[in-house]
N, C-alpha and C positions, 0 to 999 in steps of 0.2 A: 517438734524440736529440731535445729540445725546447728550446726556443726561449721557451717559454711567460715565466719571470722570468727573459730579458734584455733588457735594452737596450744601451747604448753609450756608452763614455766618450771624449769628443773633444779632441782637441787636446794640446799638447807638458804640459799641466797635471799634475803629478803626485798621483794622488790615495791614495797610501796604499797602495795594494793589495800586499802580500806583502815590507814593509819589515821583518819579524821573521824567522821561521824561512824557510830552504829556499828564500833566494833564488838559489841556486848552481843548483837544481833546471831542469830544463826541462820545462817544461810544453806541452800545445796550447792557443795560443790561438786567436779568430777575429777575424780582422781584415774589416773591410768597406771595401769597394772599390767603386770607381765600375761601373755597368751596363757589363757586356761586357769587362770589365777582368780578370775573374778568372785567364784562362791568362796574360796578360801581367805580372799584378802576383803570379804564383806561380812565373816565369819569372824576374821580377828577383830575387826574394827567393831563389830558387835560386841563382843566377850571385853572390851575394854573400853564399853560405856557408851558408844556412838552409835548412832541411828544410821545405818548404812543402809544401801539397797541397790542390788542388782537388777539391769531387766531383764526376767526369764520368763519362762512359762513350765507350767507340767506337761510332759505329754507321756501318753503311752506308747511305750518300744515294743515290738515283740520280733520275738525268734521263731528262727525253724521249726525248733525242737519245740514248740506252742507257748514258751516261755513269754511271760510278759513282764511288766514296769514301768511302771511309772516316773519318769528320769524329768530330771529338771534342765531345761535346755537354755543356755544363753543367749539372748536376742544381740543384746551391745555386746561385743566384745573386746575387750580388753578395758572398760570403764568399770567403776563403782561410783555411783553416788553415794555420799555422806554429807550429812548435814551437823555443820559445827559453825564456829563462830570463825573471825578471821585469826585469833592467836591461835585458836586450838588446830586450827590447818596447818597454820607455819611449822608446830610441832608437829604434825601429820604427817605434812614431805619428809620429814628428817627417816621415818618407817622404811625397812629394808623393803618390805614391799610395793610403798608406793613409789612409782618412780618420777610422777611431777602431775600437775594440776592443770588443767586445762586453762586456756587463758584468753581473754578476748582479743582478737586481735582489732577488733574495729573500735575497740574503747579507745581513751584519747591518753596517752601516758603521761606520766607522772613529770616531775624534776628531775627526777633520776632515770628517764627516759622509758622506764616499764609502763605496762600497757595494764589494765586491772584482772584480776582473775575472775573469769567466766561464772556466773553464778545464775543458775535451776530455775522459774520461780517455783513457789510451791503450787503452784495450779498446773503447771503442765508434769511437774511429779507424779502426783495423784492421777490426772488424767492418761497418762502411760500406765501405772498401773492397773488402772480400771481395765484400760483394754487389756492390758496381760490377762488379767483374773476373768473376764467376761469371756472374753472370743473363743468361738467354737472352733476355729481351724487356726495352724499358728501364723503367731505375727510376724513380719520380714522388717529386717528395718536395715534400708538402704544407705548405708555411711557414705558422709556430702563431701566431697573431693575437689581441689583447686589446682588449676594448674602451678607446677612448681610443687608440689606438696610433694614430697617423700616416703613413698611406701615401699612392702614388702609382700612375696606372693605366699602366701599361707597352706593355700590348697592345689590341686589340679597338676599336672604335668610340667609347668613353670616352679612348682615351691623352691622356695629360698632366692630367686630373684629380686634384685632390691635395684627401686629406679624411678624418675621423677613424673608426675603426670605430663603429659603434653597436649590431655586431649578429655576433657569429658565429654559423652551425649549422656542425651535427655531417657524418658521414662520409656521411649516405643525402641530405642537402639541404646539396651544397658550395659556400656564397656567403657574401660578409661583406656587411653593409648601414655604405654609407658616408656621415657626413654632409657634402655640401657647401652648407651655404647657410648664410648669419650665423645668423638663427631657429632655425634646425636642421630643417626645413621640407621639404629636398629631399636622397632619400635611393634610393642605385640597388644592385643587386643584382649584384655582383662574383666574379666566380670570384679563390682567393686564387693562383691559380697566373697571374695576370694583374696582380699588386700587386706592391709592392718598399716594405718598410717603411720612413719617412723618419726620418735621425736627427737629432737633434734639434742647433737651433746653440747 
């Protein structure tokens, strides 16, 4: 799965996407959720009829005090998948919780100049799953980054910095270089599994 041509279409706004054939269809979308929100906003979306699904795994924690648990850990985060139709998403964005839908950016946009909403297939749903529920050690999943994309730092001695990519490497040097300074001047060396892409208002 990549991530590389999406971004995010916000708000109750309707832009076109899937007004023709196979609106009856149900599709996976990706909805984006507030940080740390994910089991609770795939919780509601359940409890109100929708086939939702985050990607986590169980692992076992243990404490000091020899204390153990089995905790359900987020792999994606800040996504939920749900799988609905295209009317029943329009009503979806309108959700306090969701706060917009992933959207292709490589698709070719409409009349109204929107681009179509990012859709799952169901073969690579299933097949993320499988690894969650199979693998013996946990899964890492490296969020795909462009320059110009707008993030935020989450974790590490940076948190709460927010500032545009200028730089990815590859798998053997994992860091994005980000600019924060008006000039473009001052620029630090980020792991992306410490970012959270910002969507745009």
């Amino acid at each position: 799965m990549c991530r590389n041509n999406a971004g995010h279409e916000n708000g109750a706004t309707a832009e076109g996407a899937g007004d023709a054939v196979g609106v009856s269809q149900r599709h996976w979308f990706v909805a984006f959720v507030g940080h740390n929100a994910e089991k609770s906003s795939r919780d509601r979306l359940l409890k109100a009829g929708y086939e939702a699904f985050v990607a986590s795994q169980q692992e076992m924690h243990y404490w000091r005090n020899g204390k153990r648990k089995m905790i359900e850990t987020v792999v994606i985060t800040n996504y939920v998948f749900v799988r609905a139709t295209e009317s029943e998403r329009r009503q979806l964005v309108n959700l306090p919780y969701i706060k917009s839908f992933m959207v292709n950016k490589s698709g070719k946009p409409n009349a109204q100049g929107f681009r179509p909403i990012a859709e799952i297939p169901d073969h690579e749903i299933e097949m993320l799953k499988y690894m969650l529920h199979r693998a013996e050690c946990p899964v890492q999943f490296m969020a795909t980054f462009a320059k110009g994309d707008k993030v935020k730092v989450i974790r590490g001695t940076m948190v709460g910095v927010e500032g545009n990519v200028v730089e990815v490497k590859g798998s053997t040097d994992k860091y994005i270089g980000i600019n924060i300074g008006f000039l473009g001047c001052a620029i630090v060396r980020i792991s992306p599994e410490d970012v959270v892409k910002l969507v745009d208002n």
